[in-house]
C-alpha positions in Angstrom: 1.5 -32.2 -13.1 2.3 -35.1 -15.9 5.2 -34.4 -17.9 3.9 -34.2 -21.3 6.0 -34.5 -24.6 4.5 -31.4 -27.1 6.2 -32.5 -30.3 5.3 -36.5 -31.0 2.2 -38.8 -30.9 -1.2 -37.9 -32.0 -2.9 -35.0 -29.7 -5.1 -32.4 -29.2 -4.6 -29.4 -26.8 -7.9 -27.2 -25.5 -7.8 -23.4 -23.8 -10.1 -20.9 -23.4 -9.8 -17.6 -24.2 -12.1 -15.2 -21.6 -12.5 -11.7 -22.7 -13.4 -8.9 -20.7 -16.4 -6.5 -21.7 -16.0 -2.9 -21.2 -18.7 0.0 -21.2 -18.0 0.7 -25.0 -18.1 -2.9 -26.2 -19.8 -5.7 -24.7 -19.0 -9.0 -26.5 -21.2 -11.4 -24.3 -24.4 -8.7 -24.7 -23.6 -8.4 -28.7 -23.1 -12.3 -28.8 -26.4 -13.1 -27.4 -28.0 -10.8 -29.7 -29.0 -12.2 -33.0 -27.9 -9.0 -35.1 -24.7 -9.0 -33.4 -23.9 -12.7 -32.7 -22.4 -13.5 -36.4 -20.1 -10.5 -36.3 -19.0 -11.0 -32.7 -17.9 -14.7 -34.0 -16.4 -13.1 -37.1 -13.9 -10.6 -35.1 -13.3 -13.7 -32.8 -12.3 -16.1 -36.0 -10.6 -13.3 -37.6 -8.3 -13.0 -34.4 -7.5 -16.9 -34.6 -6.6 -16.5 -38.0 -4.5 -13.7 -37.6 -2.7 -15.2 -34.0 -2.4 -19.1 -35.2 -1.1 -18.3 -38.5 -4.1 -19.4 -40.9 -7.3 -21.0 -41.1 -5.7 -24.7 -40.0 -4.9 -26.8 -36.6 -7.4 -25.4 -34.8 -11.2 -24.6 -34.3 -13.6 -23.0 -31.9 -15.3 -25.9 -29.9 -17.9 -23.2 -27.8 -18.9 -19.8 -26.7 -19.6 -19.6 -23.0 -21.8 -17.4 -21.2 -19.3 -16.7 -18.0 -21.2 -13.5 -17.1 -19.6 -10.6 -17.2 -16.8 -12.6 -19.4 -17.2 -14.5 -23.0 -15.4 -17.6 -23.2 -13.9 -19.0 -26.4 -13.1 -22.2 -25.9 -10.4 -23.5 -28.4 -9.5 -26.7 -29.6 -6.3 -27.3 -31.6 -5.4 -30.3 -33.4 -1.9 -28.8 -34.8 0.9 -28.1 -32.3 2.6 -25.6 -34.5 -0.8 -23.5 -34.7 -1.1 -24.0 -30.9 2.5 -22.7 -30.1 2.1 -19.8 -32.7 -0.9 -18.8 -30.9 0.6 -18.7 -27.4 3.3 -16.6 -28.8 0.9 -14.3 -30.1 -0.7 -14.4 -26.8 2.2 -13.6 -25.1 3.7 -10.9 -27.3 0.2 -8.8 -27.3 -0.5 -9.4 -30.6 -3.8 -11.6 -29.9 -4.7 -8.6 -28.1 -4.1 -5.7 -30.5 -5.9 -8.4 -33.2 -8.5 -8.5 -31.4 -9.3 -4.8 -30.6 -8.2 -4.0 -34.0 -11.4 -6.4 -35.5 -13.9 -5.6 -33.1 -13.3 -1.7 -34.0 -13.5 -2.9 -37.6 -16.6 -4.8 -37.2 -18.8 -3.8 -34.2 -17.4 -0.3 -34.1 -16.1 0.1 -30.6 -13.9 3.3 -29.9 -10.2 3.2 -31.4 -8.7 3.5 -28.4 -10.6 0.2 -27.2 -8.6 -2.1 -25.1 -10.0 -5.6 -24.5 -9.0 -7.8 -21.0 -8.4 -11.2 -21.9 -7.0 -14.1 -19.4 -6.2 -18.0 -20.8 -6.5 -21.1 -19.3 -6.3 -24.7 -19.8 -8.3 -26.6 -17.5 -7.6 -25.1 -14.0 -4.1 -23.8 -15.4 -4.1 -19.7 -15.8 -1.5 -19.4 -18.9 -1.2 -15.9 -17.8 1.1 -16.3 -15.5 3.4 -18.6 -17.3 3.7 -17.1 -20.6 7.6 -16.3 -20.3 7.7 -20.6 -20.0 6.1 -21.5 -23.8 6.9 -25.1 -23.1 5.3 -24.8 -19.8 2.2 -23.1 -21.7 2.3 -26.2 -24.1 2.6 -29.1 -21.5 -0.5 -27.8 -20.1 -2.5 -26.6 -23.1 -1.6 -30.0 -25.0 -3.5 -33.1 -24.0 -2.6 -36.5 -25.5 -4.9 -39.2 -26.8 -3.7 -41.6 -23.9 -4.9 -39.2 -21.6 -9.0 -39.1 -20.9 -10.6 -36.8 -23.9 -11.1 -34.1 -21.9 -10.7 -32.0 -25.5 -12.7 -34.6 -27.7 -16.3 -33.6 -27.8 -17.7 -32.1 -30.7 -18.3 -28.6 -31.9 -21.9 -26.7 -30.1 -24.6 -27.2 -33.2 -24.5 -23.3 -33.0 -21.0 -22.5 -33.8 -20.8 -24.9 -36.6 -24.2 -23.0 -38.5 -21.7 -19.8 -37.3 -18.7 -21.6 -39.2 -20.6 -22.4 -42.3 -22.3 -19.1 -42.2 -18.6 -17.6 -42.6 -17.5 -19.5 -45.1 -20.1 -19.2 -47.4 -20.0 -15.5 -47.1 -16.2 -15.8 -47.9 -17.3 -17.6 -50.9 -19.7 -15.2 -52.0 -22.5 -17.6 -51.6 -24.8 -15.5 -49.0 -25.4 -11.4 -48.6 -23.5 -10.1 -45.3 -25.7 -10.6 -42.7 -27.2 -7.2 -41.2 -24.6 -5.6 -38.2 -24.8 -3.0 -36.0 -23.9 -0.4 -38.2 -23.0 0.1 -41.6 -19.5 -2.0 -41.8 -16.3 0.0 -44.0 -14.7 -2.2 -46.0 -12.6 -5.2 -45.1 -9.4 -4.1 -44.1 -6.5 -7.2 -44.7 -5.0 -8.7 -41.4 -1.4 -7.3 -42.4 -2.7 -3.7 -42.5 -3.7 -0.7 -40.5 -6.2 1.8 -41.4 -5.1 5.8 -41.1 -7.1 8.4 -42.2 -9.1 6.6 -44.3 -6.4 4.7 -46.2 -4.8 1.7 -45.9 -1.1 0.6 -44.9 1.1 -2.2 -44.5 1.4 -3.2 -40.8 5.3 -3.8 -41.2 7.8 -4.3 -38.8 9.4 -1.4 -37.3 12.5 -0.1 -38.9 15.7 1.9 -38.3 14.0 4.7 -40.6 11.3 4.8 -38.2 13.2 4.8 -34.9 15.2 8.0 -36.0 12.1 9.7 -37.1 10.2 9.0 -33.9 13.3 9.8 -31.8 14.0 13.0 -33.7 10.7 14.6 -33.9 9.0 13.0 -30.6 10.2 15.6 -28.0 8.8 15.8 -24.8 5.5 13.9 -25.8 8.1 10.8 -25.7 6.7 9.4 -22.7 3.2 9.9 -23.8 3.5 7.5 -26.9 5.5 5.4 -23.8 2.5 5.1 -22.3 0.1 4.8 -25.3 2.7 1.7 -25.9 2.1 0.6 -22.4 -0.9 -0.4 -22.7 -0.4 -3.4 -24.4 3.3 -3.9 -24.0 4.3 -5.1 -20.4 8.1 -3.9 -20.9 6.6 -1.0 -20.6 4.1 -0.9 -17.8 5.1 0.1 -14.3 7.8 2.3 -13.5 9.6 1.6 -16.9 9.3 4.5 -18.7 10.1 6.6 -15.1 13.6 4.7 -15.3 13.9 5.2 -18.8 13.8 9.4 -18.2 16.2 8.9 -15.4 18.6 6.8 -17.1 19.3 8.8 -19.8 18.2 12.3 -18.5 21.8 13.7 -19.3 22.0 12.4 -22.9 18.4 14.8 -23.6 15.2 14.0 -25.5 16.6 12.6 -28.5 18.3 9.7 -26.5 14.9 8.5 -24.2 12.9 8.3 -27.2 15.1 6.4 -28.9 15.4 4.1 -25.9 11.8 3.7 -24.8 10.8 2.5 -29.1 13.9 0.5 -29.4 12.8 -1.0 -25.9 9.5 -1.9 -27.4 10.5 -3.2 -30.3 13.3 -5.6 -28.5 9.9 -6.5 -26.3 7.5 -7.1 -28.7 10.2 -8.4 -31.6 7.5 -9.1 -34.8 4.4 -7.8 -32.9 6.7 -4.2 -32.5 4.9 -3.3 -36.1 4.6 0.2 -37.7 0.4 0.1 -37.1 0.9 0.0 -32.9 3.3 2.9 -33.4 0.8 4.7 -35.7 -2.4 4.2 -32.8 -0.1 5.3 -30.0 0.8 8.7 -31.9 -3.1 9.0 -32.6 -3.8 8.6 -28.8 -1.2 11.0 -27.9 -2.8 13.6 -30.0 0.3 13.8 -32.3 -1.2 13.1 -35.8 1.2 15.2 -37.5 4.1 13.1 -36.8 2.5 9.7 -37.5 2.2 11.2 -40.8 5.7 12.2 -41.1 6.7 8.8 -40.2 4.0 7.2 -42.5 5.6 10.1 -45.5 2.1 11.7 -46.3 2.6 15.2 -47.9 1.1 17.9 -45.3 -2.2 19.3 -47.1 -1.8 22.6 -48.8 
């Protein structure tokens, strides 16, 4: 492979994003469907936003039809935006983004989890993603190299762009969905029983809360948190209860959050904690941590 320098001279990098369709959602089906093929591209530029940090150094070049996957294939202009999105990537948070919006908009199942793999050109990102340089050098394609990135947007994702925009702007009526959409819930915030709350990070507050009310269900939320946290997939959370079996409940809880939030650093944020106490059937105490009043 060419050594590649990610930081001077005029570029552009390309990778495409392949997402996996499960039984409750599938993206390429709903994307090839005219009433679902605007809000399939809205959960998918919503994601982009969220992951590469705003609406600039980057667009989508094409949807591709790689039955069973969808393929996004992304070109970015801006190294920053390309780098904050491989972190993203790497950290989960592309992921949870992107379940999170196609919930919102295409109303799959809240517990949805969507498969995604990256590559750039025959280069699986996958597995290099503890290497972000690595990541870059092959994502990031100079102008002195052939344009292998330099072709134009599809005529259909453009008409998709503007049709965004101008529904942003208030210009044209939201196009008709699968269902009847709930409001517009902003990228930094979580929905929880019908109201809405900042997706902070995680804090001390919340790590003795969790840790002193948690119990035994500790290693369910461990493995509610698994699922898109790989510090926490495998035989961690087994080591976790033998490591600090004499020290009692209190201590593995506390252990198993503050080793997903030393994982996960900004992506460890109060709205994954929230979902993995709703999966583990343990509303009660994502209110306690969230301080809503019990009902009367």
């Amino acid at each position: 492979m060419v050594a590649l320098s990610v930081e001077v001279g005029p570029w552009t990098g390309c990778a495409v994003l392949f997402l996996h369709s499960c039984p409750a959602v599938n993206l390429l089906s709903l994307y090839k469907d005219q009433q679902g093929k605007f809000s399939v591209f809205k959960v998918l530029k919503l994601t982009l936003t969220d992951s590469a940090g705003g609406l600039e150094g980057y667009e989508i070049l094409k949807l591709h039809d790689a039955d069973p996957l969808l393929g996004v294939e992304v070109k970015f202009v801006d190294v920053a935006a390309c780098r904050r999105f491989l972190q993203s990537y790497g950290s989960g948070a592309v992921q949870q983004s992107l379940s999170q919006h196609t919930c919102r908009l295409l109303h799959g199942p809240r517990e949805l989890t969507l498969e995604t793999q990256l590559k750039a050109g025959t280069h699986t990102l996958d597995f290099c993603l503890d290497d972000l340089e690595l990541c870059l050098s092959q994502a990031i394609l100079h102008q002195s190299i052939p344009d292998r990135c330099s072709r134009l947007r599809d005529d259909e994702i453009a008409e998709l762009d503007q049709q965004l925009q101008s529904q942003a702007l208030g210009h044209i009526p939201q196009p008709p969905t699968l269902a009847q959409e709930e409001p517009p819930v902003p990228s930094n915030c979580f929905l929880f029983q019908k109201k809405v709350f900042e997706d902070r990070m995680l804090a001390a507050g919340d790590l003795q809360r969790f840790s002193n009310s948690v119990g035994r269900d500790w290693r369910k939320v461990g493995r509610a948190l698994g699922k898109n946290c790989r510090a926490l997939k495998g035989l961690a959370i087994d080591n976790l209860a033998y490591e600090y079996e004499r020290e009692g409940l209190y201590e593995q809880a506390y252990q198993l959050l503050s080793l997903f939030i030393q994982a996960e650093g900004r992506a460890a944020r109060l709205g994954r904690l929230v979902r993995a106490l709703e999966d583990s059937k343990l509303t009660s105490l994502a209110e306690n941590i969230l301080d809503i009043q019990p009902r009367e």
